[in-house]
MDAnalysis code that builds the backbone (N, CA, C; Angstrom):
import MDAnalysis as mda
import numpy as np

u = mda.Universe.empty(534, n_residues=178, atom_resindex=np.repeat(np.arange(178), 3), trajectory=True)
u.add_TopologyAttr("name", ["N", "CA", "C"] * 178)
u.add_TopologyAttr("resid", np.arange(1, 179))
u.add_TopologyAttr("resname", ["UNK", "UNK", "UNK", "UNK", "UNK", "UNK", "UNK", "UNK", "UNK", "UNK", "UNK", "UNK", "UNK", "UNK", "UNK", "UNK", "UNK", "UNK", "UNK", "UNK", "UNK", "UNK", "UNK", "UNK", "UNK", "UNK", "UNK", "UNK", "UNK", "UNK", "UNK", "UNK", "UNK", "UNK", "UNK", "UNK", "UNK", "UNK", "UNK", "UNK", "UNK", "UNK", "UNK", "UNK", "UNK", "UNK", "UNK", "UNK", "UNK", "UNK", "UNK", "UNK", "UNK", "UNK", "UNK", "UNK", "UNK", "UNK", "UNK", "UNK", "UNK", "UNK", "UNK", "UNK", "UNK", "UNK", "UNK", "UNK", "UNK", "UNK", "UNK", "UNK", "UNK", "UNK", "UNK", "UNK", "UNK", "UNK", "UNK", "UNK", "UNK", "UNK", "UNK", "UNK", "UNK", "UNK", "UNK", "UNK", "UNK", "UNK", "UNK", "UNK", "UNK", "UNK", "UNK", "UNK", "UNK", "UNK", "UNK", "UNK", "UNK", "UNK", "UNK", "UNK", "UNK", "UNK", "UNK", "UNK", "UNK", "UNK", "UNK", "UNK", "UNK", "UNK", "UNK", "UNK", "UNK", "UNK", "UNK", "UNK", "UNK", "UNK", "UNK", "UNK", "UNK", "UNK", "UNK", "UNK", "UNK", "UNK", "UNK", "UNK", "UNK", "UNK", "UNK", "UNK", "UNK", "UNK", "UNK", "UNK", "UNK", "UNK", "UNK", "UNK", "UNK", "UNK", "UNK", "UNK", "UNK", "UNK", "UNK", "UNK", "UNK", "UNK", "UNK", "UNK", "UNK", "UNK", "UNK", "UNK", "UNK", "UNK", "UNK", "UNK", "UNK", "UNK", "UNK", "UNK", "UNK", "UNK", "UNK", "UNK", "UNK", "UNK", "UNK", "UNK", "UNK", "UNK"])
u.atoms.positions = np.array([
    [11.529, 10.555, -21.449],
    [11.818, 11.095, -20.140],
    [10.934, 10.402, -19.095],
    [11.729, 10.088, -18.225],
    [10.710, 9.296, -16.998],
    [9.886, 10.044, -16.212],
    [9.058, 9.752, -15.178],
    [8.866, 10.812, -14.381],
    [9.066, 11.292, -13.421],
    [10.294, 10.686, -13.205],
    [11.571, 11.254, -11.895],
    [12.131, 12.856, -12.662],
    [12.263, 12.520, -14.143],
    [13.235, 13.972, -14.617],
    [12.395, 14.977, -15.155],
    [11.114, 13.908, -15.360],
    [10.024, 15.505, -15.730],
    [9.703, 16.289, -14.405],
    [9.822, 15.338, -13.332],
    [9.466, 16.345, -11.920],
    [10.421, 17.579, -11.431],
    [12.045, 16.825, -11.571],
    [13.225, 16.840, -11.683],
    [13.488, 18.281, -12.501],
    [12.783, 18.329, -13.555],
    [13.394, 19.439, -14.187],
    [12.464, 20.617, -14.592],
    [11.097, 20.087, -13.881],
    [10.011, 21.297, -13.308],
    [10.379, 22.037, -12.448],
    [11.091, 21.974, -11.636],
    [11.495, 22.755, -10.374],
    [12.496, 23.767, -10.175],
    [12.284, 25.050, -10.212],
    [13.033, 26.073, -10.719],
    [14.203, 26.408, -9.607],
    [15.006, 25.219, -9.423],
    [16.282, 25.052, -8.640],
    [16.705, 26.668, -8.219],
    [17.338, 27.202, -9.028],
    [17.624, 28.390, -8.596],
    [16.905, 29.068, -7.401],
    [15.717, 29.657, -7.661],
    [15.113, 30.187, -7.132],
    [14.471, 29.192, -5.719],
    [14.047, 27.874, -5.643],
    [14.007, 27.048, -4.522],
    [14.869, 27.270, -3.466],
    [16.598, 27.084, -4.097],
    [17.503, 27.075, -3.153],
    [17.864, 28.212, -2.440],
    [17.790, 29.404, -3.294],
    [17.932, 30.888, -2.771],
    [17.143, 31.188, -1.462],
    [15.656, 30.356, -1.759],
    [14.275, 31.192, -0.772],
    [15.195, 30.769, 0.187],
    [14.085, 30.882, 1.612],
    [14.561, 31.058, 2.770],
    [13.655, 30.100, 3.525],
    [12.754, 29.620, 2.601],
    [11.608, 28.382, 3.196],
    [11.339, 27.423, 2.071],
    [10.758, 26.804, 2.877],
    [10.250, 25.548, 1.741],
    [10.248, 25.336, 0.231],
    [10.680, 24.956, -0.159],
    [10.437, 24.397, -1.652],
    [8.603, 24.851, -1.711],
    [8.123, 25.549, -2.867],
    [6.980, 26.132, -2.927],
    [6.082, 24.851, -3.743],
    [6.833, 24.314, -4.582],
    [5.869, 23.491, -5.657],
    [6.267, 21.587, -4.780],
    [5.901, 21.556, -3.842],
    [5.682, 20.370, -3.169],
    [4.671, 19.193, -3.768],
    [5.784, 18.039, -4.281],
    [4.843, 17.422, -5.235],
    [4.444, 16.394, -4.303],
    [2.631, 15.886, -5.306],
    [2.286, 14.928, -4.100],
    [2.409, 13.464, -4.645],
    [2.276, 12.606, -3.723],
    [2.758, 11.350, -3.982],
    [1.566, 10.465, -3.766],
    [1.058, 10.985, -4.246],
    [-0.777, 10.062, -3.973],
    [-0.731, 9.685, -5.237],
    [-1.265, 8.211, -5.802],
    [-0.827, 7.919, -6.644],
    [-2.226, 6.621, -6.879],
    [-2.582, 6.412, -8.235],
    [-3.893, 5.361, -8.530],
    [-3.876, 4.216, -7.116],
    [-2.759, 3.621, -6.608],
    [-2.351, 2.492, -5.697],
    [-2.757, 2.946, -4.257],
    [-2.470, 4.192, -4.142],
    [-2.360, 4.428, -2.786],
    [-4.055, 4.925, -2.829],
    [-4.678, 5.102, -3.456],
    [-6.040, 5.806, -3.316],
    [-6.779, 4.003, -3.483],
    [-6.333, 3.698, -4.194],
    [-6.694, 1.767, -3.882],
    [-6.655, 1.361, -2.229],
    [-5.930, 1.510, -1.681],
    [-5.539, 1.163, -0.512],
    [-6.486, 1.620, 0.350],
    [-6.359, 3.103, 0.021],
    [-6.887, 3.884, 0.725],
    [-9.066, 3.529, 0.884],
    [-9.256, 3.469, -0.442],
    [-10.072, 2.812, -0.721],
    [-10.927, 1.442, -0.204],
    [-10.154, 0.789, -0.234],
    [-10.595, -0.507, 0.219],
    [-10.647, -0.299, 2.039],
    [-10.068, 0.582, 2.286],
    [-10.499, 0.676, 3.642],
    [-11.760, 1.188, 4.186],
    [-12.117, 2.577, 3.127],
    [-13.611, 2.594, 3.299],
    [-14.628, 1.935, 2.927],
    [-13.979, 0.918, 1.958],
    [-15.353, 0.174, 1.543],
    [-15.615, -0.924, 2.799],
    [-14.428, -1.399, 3.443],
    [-14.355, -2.236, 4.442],
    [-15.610, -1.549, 6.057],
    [-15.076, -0.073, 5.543],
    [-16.115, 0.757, 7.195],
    [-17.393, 1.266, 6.640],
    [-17.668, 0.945, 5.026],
    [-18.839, 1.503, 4.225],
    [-20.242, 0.052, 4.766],
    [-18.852, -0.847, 4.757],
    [-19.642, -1.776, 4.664],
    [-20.171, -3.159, 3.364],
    [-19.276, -2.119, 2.556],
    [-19.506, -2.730, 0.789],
    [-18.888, -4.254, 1.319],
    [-19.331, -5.144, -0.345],
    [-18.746, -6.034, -0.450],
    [-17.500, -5.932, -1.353],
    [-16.089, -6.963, -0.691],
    [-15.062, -6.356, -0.614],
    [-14.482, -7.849, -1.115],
    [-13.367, -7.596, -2.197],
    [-12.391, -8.785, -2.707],
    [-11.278, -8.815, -1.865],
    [-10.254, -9.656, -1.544],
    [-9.585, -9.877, -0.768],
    [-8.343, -10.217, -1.858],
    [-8.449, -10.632, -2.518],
    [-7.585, -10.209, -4.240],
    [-7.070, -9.182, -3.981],
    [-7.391, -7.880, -3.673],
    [-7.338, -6.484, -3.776],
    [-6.200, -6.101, -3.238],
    [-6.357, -6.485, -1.627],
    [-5.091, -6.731, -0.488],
    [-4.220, -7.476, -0.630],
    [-4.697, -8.646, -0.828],
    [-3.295, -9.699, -1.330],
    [-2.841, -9.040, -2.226],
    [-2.782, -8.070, -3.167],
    [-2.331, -7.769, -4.404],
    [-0.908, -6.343, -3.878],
    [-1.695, -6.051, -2.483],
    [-0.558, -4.846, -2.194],
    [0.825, -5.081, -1.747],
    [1.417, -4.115, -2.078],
    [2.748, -4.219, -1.206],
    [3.021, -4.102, -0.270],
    [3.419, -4.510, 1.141],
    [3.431, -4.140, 2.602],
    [3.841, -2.552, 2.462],
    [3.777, -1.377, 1.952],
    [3.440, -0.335, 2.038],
    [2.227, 0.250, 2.141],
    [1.241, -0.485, 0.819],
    [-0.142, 0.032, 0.551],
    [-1.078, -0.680, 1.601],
    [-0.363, -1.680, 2.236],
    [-0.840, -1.834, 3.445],
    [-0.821, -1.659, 4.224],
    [-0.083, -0.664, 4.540],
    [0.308, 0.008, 5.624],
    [-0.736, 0.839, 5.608],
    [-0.649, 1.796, 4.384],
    [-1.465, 2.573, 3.618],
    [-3.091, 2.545, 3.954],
    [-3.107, 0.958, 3.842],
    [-4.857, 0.580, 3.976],
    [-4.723, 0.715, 5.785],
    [-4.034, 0.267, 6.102],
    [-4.149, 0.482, 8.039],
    [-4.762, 1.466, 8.313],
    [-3.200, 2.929, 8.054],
    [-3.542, 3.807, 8.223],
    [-4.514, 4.557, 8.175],
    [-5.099, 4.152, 6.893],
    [-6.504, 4.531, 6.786],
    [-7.559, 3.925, 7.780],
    [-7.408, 3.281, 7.938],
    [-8.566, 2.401, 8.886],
    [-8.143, 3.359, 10.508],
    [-7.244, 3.248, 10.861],
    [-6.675, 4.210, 11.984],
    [-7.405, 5.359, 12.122],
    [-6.969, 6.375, 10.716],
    [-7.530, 7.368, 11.006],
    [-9.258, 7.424, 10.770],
    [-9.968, 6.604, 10.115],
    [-11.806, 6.493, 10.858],
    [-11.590, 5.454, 11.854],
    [-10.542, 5.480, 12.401],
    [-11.266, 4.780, 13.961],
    [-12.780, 3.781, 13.344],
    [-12.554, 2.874, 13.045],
    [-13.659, 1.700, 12.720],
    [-14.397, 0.839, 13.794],
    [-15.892, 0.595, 13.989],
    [-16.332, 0.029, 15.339],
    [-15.838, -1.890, 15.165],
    [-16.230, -1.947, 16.269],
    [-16.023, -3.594, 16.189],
    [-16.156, -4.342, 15.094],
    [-17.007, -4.050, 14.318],
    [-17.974, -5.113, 13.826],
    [-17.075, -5.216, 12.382],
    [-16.758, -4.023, 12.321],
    [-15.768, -3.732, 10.761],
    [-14.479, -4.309, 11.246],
    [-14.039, -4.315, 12.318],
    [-12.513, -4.749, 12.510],
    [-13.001, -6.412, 12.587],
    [-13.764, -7.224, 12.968],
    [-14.299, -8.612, 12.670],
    [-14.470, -8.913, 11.129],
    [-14.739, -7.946, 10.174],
    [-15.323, -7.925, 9.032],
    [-14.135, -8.469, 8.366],
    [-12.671, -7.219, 8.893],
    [-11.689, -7.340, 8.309],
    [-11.160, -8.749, 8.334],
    [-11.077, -8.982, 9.535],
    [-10.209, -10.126, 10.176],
    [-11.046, -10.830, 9.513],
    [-12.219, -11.654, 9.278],
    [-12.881, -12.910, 8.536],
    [-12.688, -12.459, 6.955],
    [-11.908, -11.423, 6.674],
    [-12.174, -11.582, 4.835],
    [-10.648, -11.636, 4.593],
    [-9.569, -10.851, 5.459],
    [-8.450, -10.873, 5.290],
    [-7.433, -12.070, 6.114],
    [-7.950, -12.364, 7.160],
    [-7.416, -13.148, 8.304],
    [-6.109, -12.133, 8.610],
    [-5.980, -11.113, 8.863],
    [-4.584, -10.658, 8.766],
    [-4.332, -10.727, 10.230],
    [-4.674, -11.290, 11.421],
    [-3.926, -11.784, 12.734],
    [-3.111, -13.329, 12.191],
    [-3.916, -13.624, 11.461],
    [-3.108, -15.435, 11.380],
    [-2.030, -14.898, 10.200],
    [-2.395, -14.189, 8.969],
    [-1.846, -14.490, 7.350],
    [-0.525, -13.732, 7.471],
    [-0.609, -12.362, 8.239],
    [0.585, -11.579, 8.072],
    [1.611, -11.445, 8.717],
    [2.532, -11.476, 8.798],
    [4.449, -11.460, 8.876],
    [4.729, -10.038, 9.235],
    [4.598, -9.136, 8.610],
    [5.345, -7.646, 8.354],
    [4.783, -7.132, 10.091],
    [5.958, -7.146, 10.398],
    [5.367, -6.333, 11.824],
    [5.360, -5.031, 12.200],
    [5.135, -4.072, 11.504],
    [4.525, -2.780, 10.833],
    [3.116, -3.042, 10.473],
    [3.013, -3.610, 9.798],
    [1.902, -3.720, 9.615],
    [0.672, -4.805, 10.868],
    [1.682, -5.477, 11.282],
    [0.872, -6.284, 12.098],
    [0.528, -5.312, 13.622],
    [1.762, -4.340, 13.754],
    [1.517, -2.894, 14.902],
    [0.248, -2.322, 14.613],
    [-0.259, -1.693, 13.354],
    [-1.335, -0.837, 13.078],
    [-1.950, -1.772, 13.636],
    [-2.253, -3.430, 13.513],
    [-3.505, -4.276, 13.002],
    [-3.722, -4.158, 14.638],
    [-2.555, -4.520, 15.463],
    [-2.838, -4.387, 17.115],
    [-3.661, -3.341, 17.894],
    [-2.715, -2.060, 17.427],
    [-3.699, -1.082, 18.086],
    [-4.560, -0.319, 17.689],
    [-4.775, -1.159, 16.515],
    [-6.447, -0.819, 16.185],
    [-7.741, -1.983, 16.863],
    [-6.867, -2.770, 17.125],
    [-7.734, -3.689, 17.577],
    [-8.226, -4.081, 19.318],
    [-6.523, -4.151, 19.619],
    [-6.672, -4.038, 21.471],
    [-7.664, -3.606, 22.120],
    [-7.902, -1.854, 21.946],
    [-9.115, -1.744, 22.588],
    [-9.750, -2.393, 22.376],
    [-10.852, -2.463, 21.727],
    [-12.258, -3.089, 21.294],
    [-12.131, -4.816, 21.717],
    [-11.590, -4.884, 20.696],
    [-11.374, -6.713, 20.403],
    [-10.392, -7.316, 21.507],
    [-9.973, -6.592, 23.267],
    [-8.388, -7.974, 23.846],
    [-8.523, -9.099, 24.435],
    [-10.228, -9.728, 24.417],
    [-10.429, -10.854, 24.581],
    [-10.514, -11.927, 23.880],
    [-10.646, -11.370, 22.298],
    [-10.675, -12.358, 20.774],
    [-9.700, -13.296, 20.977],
    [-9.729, -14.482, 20.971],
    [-8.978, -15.418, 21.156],
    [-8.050, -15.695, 20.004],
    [-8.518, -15.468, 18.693],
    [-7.552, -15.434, 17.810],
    [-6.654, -14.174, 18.273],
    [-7.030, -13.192, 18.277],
    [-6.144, -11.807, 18.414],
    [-5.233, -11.834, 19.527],
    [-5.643, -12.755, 20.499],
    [-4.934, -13.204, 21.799],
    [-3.623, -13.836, 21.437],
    [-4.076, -14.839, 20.378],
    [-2.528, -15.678, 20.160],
    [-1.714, -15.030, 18.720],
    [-2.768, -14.623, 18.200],
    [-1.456, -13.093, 17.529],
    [-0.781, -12.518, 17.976],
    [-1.361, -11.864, 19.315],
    [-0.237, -11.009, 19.860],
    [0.848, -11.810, 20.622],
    [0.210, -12.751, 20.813],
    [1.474, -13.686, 22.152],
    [2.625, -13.904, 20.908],
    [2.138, -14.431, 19.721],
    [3.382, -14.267, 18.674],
    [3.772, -13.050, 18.541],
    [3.080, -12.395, 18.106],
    [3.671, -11.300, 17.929],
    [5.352, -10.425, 18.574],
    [4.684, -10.537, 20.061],
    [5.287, -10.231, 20.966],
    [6.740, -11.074, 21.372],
    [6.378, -12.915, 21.189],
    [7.456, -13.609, 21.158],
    [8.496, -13.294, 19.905],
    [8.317, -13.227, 18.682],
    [8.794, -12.948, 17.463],
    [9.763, -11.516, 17.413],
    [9.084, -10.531, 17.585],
    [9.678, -9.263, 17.462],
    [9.843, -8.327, 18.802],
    [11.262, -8.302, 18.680],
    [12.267, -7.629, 20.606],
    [12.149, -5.771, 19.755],
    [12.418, -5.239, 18.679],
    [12.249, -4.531, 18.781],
    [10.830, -3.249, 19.476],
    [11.778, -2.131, 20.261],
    [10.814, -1.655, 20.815],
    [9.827, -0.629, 20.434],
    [10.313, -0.256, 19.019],
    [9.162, -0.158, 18.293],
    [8.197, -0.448, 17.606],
    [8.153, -1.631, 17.945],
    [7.266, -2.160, 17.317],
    [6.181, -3.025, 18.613],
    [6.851, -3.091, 20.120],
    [6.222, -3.979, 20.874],
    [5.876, -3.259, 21.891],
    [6.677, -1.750, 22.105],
    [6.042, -0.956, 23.234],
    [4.536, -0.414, 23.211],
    [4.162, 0.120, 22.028],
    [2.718, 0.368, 21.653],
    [1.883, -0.760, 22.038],
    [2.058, -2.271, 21.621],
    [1.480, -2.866, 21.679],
    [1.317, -3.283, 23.664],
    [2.253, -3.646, 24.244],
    [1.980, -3.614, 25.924],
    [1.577, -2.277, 26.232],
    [1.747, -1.252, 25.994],
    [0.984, -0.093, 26.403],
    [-0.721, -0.301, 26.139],
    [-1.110, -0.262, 25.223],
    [-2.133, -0.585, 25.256],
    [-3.167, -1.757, 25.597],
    [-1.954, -2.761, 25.924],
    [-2.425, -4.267, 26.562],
    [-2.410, -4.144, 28.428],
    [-1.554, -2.844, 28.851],
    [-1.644, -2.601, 30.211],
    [-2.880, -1.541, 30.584],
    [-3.190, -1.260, 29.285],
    [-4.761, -0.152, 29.669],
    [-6.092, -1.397, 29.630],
    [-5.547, -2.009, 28.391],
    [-6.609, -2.571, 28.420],
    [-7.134, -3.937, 28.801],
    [-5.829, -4.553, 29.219],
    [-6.001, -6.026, 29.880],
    [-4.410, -6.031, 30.499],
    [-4.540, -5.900, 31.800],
    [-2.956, -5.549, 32.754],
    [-2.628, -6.732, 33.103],
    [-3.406, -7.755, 32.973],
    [-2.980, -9.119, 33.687],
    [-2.681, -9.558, 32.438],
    [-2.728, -9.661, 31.608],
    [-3.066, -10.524, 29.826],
    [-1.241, -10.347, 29.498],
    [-1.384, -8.383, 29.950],
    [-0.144, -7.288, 29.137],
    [1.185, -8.519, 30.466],
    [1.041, -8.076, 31.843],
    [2.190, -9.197, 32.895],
    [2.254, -10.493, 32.051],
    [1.410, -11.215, 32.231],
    [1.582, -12.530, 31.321],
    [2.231, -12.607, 30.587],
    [2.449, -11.925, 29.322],
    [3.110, -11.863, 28.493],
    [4.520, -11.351, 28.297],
    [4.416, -10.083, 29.418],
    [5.912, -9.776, 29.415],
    [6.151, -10.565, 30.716],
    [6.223, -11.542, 31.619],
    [6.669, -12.731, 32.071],
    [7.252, -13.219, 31.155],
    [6.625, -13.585, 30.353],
    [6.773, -14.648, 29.421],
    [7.813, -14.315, 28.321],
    [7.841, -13.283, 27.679],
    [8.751, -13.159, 26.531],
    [9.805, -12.154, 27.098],
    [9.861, -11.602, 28.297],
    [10.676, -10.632, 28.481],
    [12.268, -10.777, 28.107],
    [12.861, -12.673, 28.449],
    [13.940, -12.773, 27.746],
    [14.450, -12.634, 26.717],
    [13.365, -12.357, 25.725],
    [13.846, -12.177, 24.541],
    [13.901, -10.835, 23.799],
    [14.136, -9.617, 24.835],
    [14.566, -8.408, 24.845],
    [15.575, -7.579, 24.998],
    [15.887, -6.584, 24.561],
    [16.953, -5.873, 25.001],
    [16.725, -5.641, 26.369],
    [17.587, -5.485, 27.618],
    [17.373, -5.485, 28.916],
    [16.970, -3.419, 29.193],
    [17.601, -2.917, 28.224],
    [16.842, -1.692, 28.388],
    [15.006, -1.709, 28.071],
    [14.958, -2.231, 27.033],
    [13.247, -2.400, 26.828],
    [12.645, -3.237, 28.124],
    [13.466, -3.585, 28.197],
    [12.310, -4.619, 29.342],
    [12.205, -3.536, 30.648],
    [12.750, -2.783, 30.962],
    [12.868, -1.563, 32.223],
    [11.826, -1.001, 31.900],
    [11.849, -0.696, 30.449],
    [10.626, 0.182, 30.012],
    [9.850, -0.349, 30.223],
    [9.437, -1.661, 29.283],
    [8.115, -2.461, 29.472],
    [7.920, -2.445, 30.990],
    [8.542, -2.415, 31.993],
    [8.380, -3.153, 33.145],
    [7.546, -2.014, 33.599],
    [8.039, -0.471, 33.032],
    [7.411, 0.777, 34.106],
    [6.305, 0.567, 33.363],
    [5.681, 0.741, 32.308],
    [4.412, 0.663, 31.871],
    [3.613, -0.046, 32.040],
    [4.338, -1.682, 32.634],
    [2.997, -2.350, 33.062],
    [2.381, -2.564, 34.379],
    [4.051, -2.437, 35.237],
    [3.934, -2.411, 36.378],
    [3.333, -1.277, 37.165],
    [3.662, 0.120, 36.862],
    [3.203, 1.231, 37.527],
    [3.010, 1.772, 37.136],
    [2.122, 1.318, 35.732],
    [1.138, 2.212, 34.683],
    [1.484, 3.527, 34.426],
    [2.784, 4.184, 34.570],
    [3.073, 5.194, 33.971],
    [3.691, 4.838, 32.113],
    [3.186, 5.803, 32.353],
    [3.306, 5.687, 29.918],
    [4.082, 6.579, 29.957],
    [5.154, 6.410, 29.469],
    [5.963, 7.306, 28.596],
    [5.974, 6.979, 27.030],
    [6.647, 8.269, 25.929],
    [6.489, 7.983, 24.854],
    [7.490, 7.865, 24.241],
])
């Protein structure tokens, strides 16, 4: 039996579907990989010394995974430099999910890094979707408004003409919507 049908046939259907709320036995999905992930992010804000094997080894989920984690301790400068010189993940990574977390964890602190500068100008040229590029000019119009124009000058053609209205109110007249 796998462990889709042992979960599968723990669950006392009857009585689940009858209640009137939630499924009671809510299984969790934390799993040896994801506590890896999770992991390597504190060793990254611990400060430990850290393999880069580890990350290369994940799936653009558990890296997501490792983001997220880094997101939620909010990490100071020095650890988001740490990252970037052991992982390179402004130059190495593709997945633009994952390259979103890497932005606005970084923008504040780091929007003069010159590498992080021409990450995002790719970034931004590469991917029109607006979930993935509104976060990123929102936080490039708080935190560098001339850097955030520049750029949407620059790549705005390669948008849906509704996103670009948007982009335009957020950079132009600094109102944020969500």
């Amino acid at each position: 039996m796998n462990n889709a049908s042992v979960v599968l046939s723990s669950i006392k259907w009857e009585k689940e579907l009858r209640s009137a709320k939630f499924p009671t036995d809510i299984r969790s999905f934390r799993n040896k990989r994801v506590e890896a992930a999770e992991s390597l992010a504190m060793d990254f804000i611990a400060k430990k010394e850290v393999d880069k094997k580890v990350y290369e080894a994940f799936n653009s989920k558990l890296k997501v995974i490792f983001m997220m984690k880094l997101e939620a301790e909010k990490p100071k400068v020095d650890v988001l430099e740490k990252i970037e010189s052991v992982l390179n993940v402004t130059l190495n990574e593709t997945n633009p999910e994952i390259l979103l977390y890497w932005y606005t964890l970084n923008i504040p602190e780091r929007v003069k890094n010159e590498v992080l500068r021409g990450g995002i100008s790719k970034y931004l040229e590469q991917y029109g979707r607006e979930k993935y590029i509104k976060p990123v000019y929102k936080l490039l119009a708080t935190h560098d408004n001339g850097y955030a124009r520049d750029l949407f000058e620059k790549y705005k053609n390669n948008y849906n003409p509704k996103v670009v209205e948007t982009l335009r109110k957020i950079i132009y007249s600094n109102t944020f919507t969500s």
